[in-house]
VOBAKE-35882 format. One line per 8 residues: number of its first residue (from 1); for each residue x, y, z of C-alpha. Coordinates in pm, 1 decimal, padded with zeros to 6 digits. Layout:
residues N
NUM	X/Y/Z ~ ...;
***
This chain:
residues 473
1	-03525.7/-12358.0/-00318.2 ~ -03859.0/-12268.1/-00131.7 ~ -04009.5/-11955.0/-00255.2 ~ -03956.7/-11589.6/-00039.5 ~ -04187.1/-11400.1/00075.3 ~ -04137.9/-10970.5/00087.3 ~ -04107.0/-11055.2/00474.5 ~ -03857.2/-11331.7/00469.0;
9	-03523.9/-11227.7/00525.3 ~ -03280.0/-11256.4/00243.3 ~ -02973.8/-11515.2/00259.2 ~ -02728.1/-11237.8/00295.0 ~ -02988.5/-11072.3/00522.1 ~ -02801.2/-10973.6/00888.6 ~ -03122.6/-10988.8/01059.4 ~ -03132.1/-11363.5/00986.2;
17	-02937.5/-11531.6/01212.7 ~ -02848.6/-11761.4/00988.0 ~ -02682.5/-11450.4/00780.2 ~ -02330.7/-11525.6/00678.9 ~ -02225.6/-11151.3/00768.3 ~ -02147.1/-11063.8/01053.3 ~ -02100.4/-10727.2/01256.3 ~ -01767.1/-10679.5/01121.1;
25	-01841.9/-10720.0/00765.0 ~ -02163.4/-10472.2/00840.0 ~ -01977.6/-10240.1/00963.2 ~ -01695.6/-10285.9/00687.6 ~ -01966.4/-10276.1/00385.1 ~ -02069.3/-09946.0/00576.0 ~ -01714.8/-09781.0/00571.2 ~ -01640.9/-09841.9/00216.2;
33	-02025.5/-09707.1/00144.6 ~ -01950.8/-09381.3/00374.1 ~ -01627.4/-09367.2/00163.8 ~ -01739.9/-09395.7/-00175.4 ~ -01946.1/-09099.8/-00084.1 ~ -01685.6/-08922.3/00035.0 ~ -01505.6/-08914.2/-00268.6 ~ -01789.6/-08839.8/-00514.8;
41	-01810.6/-08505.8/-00254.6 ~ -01500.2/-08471.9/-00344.8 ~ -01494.7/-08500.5/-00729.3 ~ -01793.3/-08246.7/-00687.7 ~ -01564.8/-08015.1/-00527.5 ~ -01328.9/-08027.3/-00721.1 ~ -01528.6/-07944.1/-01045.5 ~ -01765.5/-07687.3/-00881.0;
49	-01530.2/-07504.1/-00610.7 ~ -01665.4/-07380.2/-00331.5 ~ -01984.7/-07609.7/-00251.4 ~ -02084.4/-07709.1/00082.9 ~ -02022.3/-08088.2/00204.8 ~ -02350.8/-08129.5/00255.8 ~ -02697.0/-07970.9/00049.3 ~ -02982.5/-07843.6/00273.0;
57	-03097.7/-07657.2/00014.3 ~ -03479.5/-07672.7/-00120.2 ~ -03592.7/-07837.4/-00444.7 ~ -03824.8/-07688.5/-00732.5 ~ -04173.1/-07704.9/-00748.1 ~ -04099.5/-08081.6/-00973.1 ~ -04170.3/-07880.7/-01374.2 ~ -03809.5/-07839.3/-01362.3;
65	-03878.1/-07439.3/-01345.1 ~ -03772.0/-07465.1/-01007.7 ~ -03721.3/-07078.1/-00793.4 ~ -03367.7/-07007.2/-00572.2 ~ -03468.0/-07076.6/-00192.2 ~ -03228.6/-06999.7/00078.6 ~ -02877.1/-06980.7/00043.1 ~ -02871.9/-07183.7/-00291.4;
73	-02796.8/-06890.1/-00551.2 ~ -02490.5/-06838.3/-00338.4 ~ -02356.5/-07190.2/-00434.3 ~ -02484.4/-07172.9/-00769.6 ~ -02270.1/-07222.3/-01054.9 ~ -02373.7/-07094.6/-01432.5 ~ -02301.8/-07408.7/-01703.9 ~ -02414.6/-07223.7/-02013.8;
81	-02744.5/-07135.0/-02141.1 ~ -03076.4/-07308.5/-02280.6 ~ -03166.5/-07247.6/-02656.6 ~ -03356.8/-06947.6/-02593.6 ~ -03043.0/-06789.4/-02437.7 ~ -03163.3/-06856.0/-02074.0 ~ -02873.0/-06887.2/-01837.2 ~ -02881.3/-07258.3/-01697.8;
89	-02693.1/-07339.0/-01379.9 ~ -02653.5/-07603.4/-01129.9 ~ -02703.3/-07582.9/-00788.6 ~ -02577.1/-07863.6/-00530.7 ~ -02877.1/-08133.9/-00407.5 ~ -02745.7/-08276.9/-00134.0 ~ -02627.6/-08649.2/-00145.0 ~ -02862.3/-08689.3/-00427.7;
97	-02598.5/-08512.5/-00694.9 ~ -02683.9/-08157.0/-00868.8 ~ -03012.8/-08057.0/-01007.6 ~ -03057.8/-07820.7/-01277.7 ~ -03212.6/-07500.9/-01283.4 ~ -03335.0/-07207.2/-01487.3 ~ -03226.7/-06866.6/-01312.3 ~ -03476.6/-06554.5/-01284.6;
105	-03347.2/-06339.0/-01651.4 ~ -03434.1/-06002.9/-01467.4 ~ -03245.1/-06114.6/-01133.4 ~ -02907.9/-06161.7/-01349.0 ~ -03006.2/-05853.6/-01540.6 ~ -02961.9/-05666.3/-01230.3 ~ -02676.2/-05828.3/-01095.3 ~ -02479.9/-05760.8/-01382.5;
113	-02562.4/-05363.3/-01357.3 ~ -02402.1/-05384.1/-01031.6 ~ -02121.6/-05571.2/-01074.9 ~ -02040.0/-05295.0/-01366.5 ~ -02144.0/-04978.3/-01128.4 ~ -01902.1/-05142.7/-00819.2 ~ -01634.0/-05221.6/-01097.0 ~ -01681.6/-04827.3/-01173.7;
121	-01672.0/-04720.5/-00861.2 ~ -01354.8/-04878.6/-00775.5 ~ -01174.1/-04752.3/-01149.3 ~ -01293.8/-04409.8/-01031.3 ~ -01134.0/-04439.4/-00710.1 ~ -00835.3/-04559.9/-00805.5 ~ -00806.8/-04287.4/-01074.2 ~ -00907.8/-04034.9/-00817.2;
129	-00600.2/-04201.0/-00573.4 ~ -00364.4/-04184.9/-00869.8 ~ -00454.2/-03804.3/-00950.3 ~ -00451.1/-03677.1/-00605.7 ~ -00048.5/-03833.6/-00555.8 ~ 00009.3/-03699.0/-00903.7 ~ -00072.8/-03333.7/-00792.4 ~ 00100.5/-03392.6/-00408.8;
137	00418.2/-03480.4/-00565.9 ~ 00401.5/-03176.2/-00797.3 ~ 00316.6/-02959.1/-00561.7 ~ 00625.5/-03109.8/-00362.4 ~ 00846.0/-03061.8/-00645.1 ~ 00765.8/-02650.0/-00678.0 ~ 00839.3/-02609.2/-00323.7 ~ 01154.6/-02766.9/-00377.7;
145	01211.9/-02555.2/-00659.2 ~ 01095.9/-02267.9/-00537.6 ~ 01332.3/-02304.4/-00215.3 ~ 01637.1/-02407.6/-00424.9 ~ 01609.5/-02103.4/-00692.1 ~ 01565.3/-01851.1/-00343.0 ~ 01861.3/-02033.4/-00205.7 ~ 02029.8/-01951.2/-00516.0;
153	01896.7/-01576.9/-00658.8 ~ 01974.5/-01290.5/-00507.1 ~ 01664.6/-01117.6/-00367.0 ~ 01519.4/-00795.9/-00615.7 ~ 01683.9/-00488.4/-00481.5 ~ 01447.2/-00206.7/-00486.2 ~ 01499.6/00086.9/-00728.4 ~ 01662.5/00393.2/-00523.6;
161	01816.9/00684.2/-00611.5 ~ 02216.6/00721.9/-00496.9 ~ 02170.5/01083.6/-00339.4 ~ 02243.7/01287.6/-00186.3 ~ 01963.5/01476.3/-00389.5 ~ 01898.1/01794.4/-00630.2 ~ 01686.2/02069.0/-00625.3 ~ 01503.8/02140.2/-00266.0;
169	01108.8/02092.0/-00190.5 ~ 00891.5/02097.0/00040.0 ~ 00711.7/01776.5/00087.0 ~ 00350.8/01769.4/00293.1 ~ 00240.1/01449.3/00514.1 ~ -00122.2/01448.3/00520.6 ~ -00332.8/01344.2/00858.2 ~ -00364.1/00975.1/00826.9;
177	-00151.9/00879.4/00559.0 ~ 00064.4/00567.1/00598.6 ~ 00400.4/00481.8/00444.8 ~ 00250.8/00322.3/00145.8 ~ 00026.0/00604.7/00091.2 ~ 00391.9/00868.9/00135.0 ~ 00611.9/00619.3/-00017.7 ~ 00388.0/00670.7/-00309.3;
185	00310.0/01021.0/-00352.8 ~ 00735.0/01066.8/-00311.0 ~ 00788.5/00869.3/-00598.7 ~ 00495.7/01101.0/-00786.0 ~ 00692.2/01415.4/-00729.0 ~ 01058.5/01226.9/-00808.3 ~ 01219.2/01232.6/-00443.5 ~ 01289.2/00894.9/-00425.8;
193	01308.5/00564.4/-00716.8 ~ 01068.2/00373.2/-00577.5 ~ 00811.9/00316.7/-00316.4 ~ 00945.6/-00027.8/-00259.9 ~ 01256.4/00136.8/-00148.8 ~ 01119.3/00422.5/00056.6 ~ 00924.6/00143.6/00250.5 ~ 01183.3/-00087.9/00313.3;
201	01411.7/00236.7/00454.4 ~ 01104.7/00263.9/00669.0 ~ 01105.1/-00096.1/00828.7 ~ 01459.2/-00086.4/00888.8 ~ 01499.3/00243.6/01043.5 ~ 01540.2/00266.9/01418.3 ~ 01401.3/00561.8/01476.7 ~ 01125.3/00554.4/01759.5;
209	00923.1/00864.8/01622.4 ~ 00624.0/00786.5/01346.7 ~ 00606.5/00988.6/01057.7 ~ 00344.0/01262.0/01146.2 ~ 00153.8/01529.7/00957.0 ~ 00328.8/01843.1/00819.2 ~ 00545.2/01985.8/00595.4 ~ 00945.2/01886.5/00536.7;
217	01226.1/01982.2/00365.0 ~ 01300.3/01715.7/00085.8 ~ 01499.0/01713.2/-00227.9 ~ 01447.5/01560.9/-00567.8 ~ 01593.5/01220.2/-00652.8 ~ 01725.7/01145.6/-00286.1 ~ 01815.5/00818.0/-00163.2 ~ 01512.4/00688.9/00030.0;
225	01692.7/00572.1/00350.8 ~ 01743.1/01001.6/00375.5 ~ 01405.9/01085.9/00329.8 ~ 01290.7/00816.7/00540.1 ~ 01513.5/00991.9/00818.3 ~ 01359.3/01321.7/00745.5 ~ 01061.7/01242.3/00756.8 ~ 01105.1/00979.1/01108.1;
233	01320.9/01263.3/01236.3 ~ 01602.1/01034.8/01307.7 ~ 01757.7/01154.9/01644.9 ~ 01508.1/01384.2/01756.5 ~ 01264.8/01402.9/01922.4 ~ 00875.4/01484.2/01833.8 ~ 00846.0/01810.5/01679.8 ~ 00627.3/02030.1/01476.7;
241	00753.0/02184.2/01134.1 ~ 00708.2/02469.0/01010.9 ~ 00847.3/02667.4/00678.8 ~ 00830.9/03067.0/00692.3 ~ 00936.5/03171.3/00283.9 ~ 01085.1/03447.3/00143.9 ~ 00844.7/03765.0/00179.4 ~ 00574.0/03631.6/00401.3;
249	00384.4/03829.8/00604.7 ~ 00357.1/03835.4/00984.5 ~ -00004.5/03703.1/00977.4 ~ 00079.5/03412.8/00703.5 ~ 00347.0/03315.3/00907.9 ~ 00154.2/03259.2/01249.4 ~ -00081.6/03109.6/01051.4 ~ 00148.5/02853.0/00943.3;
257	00281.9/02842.3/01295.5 ~ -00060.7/02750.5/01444.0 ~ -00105.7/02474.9/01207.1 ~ 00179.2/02279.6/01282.8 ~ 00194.9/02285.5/01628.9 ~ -00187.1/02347.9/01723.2 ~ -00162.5/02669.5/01907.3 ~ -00447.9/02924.9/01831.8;
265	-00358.5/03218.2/01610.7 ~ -00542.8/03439.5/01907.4 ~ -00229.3/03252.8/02139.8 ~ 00068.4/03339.3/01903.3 ~ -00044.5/03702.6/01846.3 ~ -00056.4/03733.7/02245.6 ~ 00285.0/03661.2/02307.1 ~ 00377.7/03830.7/02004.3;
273	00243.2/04195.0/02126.0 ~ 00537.7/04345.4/02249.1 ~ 00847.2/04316.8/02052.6 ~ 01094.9/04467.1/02297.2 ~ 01030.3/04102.0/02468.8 ~ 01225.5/03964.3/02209.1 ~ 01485.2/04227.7/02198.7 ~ 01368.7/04462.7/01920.7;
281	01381.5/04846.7/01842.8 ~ 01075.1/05012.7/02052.3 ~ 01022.9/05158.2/01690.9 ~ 00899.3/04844.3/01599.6 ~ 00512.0/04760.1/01576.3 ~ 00517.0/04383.9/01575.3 ~ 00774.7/04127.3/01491.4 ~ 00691.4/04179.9/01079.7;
289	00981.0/04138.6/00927.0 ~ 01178.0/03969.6/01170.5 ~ 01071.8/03593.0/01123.7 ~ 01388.1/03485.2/00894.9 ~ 01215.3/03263.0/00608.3 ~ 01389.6/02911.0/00656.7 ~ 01253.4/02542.9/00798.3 ~ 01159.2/02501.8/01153.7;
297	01126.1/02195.7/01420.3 ~ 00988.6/02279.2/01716.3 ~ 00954.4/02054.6/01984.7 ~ 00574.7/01988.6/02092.4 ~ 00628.2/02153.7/02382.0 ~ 00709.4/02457.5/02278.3 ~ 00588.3/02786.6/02398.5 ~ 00479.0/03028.5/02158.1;
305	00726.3/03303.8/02309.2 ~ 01012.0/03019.3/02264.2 ~ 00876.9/02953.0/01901.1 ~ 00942.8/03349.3/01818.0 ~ 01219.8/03384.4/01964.4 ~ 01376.6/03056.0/01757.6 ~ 01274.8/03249.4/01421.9 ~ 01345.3/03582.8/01511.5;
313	01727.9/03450.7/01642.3 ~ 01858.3/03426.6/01247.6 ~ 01766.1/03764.5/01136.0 ~ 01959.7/03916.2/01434.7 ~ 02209.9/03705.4/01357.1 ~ 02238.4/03853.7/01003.4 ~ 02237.8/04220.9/01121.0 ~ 02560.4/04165.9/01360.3;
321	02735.4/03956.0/01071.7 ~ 02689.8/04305.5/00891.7 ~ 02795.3/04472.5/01142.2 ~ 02472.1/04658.5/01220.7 ~ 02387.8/04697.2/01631.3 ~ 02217.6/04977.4/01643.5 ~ 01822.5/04881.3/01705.4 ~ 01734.9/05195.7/01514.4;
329	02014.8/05144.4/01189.7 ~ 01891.0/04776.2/01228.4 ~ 01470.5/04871.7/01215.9 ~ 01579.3/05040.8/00930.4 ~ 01774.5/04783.7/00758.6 ~ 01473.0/04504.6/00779.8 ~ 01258.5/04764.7/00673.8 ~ 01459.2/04807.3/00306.5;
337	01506.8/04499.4/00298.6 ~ 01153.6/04353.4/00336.0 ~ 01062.6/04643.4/00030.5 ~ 01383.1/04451.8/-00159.2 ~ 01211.6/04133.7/-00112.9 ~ 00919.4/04223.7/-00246.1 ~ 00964.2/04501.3/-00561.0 ~ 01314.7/04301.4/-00715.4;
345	01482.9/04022.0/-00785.3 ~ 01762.6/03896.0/-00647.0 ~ 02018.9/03959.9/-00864.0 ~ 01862.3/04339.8/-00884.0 ~ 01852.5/04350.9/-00500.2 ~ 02231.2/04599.5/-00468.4 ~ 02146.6/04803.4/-00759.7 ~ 01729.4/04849.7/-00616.3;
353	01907.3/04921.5/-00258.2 ~ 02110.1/05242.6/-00389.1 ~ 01793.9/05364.2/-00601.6 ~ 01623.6/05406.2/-00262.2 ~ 01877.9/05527.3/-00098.0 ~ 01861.7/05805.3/-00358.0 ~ 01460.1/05888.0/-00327.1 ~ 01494.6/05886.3/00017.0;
361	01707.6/06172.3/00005.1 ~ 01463.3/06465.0/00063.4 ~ 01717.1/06689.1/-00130.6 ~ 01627.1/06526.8/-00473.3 ~ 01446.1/06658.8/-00778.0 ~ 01286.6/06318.1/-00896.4 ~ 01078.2/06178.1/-00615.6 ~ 01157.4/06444.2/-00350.0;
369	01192.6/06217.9/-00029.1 ~ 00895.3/05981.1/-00128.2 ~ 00989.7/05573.3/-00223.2 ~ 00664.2/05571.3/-00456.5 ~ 00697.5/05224.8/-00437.4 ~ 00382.3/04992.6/-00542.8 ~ 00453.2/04705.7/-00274.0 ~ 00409.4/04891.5/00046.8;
377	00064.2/05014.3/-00118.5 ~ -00078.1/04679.6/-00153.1 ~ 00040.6/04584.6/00182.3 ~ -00103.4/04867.5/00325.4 ~ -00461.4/04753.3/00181.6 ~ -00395.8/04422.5/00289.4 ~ -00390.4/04296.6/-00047.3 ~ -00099.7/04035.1/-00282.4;
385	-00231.6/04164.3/-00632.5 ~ 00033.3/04358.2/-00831.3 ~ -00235.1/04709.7/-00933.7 ~ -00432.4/04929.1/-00755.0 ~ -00654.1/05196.9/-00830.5 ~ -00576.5/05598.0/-00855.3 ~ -00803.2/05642.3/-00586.5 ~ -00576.6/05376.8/-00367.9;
393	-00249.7/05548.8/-00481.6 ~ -00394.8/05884.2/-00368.8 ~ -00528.8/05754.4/-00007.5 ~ -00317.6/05920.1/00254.6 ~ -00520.3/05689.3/00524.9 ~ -00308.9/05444.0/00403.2 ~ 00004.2/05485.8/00616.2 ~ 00202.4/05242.9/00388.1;
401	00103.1/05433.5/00083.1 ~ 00430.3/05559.6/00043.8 ~ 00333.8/05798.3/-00278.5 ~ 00117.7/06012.7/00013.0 ~ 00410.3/05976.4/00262.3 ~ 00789.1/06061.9/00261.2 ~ 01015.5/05836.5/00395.3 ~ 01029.4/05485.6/00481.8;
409	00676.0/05310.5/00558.8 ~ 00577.2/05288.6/00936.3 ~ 00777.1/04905.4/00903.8 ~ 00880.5/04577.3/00719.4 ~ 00640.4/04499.3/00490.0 ~ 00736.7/04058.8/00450.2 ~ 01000.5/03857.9/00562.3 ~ 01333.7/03945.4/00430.2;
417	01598.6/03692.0/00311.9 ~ 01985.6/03672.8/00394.3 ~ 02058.0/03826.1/00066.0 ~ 01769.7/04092.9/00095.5 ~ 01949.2/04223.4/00439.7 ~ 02296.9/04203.4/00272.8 ~ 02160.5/04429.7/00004.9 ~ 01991.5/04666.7/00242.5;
425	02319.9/04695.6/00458.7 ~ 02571.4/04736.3/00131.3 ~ 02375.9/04948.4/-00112.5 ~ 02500.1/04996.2/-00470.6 ~ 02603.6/05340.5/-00581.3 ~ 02395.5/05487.5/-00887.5 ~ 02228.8/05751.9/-01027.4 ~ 01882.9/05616.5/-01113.0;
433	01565.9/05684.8/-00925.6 ~ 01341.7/05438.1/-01099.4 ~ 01265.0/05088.5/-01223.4 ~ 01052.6/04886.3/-01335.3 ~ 00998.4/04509.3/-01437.5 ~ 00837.2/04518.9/-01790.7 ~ 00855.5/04101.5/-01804.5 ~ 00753.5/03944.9/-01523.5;
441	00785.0/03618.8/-01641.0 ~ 01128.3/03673.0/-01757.9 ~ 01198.7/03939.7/-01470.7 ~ 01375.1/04202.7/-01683.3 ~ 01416.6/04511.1/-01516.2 ~ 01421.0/04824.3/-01674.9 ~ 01615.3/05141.1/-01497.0 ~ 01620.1/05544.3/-01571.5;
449	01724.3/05879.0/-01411.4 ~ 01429.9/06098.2/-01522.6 ~ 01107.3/06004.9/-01504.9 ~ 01070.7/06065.4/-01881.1 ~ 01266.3/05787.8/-01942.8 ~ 01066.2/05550.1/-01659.6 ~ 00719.8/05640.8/-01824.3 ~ 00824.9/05475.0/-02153.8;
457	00925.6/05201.3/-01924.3 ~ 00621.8/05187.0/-01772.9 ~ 00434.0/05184.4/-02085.2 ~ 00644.6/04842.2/-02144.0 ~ 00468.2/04677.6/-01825.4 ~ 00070.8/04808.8/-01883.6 ~ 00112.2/04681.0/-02241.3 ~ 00271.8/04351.7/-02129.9;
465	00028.5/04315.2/-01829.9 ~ -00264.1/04398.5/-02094.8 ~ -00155.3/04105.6/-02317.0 ~ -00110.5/03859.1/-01978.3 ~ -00350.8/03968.7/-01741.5 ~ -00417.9/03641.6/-01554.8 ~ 00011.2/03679.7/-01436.4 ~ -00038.1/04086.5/-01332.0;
473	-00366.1/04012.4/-01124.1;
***
């Protein structure tokens, strides 16, 4: 055979055209070529998942300490380490196979922190997730809970009292107090349980009228639905209260007027000047003594000349019950009676009645027509203490001063109760001319015919008076 040369074409050569292959084998040694290929691709892919078909990639510098260009460290895949501990992987080369590689130490370094901070992150959040449902589903089961146990308890009933109540008071609303503010202070004093309950009374109550300043009649240990009515004046109307007690004077009692209702003291002693307006004796020199002590509502409206004649209404009242209609035996009955009110005691107030009857008698040896009587001195000085002077006792200026001046005193001298005027009309039969309260805290009275007999008496009082002189004055 003739020797080649590089440029002679080989036997099997296709560009000789002597060539046994054809086109057809060409193109058939071609397939199977392309094929073969194929499925080493395929065996790749198979052992390193997720690798390209093709590699673009770069190559290293040729030491084998090649650097990551491009997308290559995405299709990397770490094989193990070197013997110094280096991670080794191997990165895809295109039809050429793989290539291996030593990976930057610091880059995986860092790449591992943040894998662990992400894997963190998401433990966090999905302990955060868990913890949140934890709490909605308890907080779902105490509503539940808390429905089903109201559904089932009755609701607290509020302490109350069962009424209808004990001993009277007086209870005072105070500008710009509320019902929490009364509801409490009642409880304080013991006229009702419980504030809870005087409030609730409140709230349901239909009264239109708002509790307003002033004083009321209450009673100890009511039910608080009753006070609450009191003091909302269920089924009246507006009005202005006002309490007049037992042996107050003319001038404490307009001064309580004007407080409730508003109207001047100057006002109420205007209308009050004539008494015959309101059908009194023309003995009479103002309406003192004829203001029955008892509670009073008067509308807002009210004139003062309507508000007199409302008090003055139950003492007249009283006098015709007894039987007395004469303006002159009637002047004269207040008149006792206000003294009654204001020297005794109740229970003394018959037996005190007759002993006056007895020094007004100007026939007597004892007191000779004059009462002697310590109260109308001290009102005539305008005074409450129980002593007065020698000098006082001896002033005849004093027209009240009934040890200068026979007889009655020029009028009342207080306000005189029901029991003071049934005294006064019915007196009790006796033969003493004196007495005297040696105890005033216990009230016992002390009675005598002579005035021997009252001095030792009255000896009883100055030494009890010396021993308790903040209760004599």
């Amino acid at each position: 055979m003739a020797d080649l040369t590089p440029d002679d074409p080989t036997p099997d050569d296709p560009r000789d055209p002597q060539s046994p292959l054809t086109r057809r084998e060409l193109r058939r040694r071609e397939e199977e070529h392309r094929s073969e290929h194929e499925a080493s691709l395929g065996e790749d892919r198979r052992e390193y998942p997720g690798q390209p078909d093709d590699g673009n990639e770069g190559h290293d510098g040729g030491d084998g300490q090649g650097q990551d260009r491009g997308a290559a460290d995405d299709d990397a895949v770490v094989v193990g380490t070197d013997s110094s501990g280096t991670p080794v992987i191997v990165r895809p080369a295109g039809r050429k196979g793989y290539q291996t590689v030593i990976v930057n130490r610091d880059r995986s370094l860092d790449a591992e922190k943040q894998a662990k901070k992400a894997a963190r992150r998401k433990r966090r959040r999905r302990r955060n997730i868990a913890l949140t449902a934890a709490f909605a589903a308890f907080v779902v089961l105490v509503a539940g809970l808390s429905f089903a146990l109201k559904a089932i308890l009755p609701d607290p009933v509020a302490e109350d009292y069962p009424g209808p109540g004990g001993a009277e008071v007086v209870f005072s609303v105070n500008e710009g107090e509320g019902a929490i503010a009364i509801g409490n202070r009642l409880v304080e004093e013991d006229i009702v349980a419980s504030s809870a309950a005087f409030i609730e009374a409140v709230n349901q109550s239909r009264s239109e009228n708002t509790i307003q300043p002033g004083d009321y009649p209450l009673q100890k240990q009511m039910k608080a639905a009753d006070a609450a009515a009191i003091l909302q004046r269920d089924g009246e109307g507006q009005v202005h209260y006002v309490a007049v007690n037992r042996g107050m004077r003319l001038g404490e009692a307009m001064n309580a007027v004007s407080e409730s209702t508003g109207i001047s003291v100057q006002d109420l002693e205007a209308a009050a000047a004539d008494p015959t307006d309101f059908g009194l004796p023309a003995e009479a020199p103002s309406l003192e003594g004829y203001l029955a002590p008892g509670e009073y509502r008067f509308p807002v409206d009210a004139e003062p000349a309507e508000i007199f004649a409302m008090m003055i209404e139950p003492t007249m009242a009283e006098l015709e019950e007894q039987g007395i209609t004469d303006e002159s035996e009637q002047f004269r009955t207040v008149t006792i009676a206000s003294i009654l009110e204001a020297e005794a005691l109740t229970d003394d107030y018959p037996i005190v009645a007759g002993i006056i009857e007895n020094r007004l008698n100007p026939s007597n040896e004892e007191t000779g027509g004059y009462l002697q009587i310590d109260a109308t001195v001290i009102y005539g000085l305008g005074q409450r203490q129980l002593q007065f002077s020698e000098e006082d006792k001896r002033d005849a200026s004093n027209e009240y001063n009934t040890y200068a001046h026979r007889g009655l005193p020029p009028g009342p001298i207080g306000a005189p109760s029901t029991q003071a005027l049934d005294a006064a009309a019915h007196p009790e039969d006796s033969d003493y001319y004196y007495w005297v309260t040696t105890n005033i805290e216990t009230g016992e009275t002390k009675f005598a015919e002579d005035y021997a007999q009252h001095r030792i008496y009255q000896q009883e009082y100055r030494d009890y008076c010396a021993d308790n002189a903040e209760i004599c004055g």
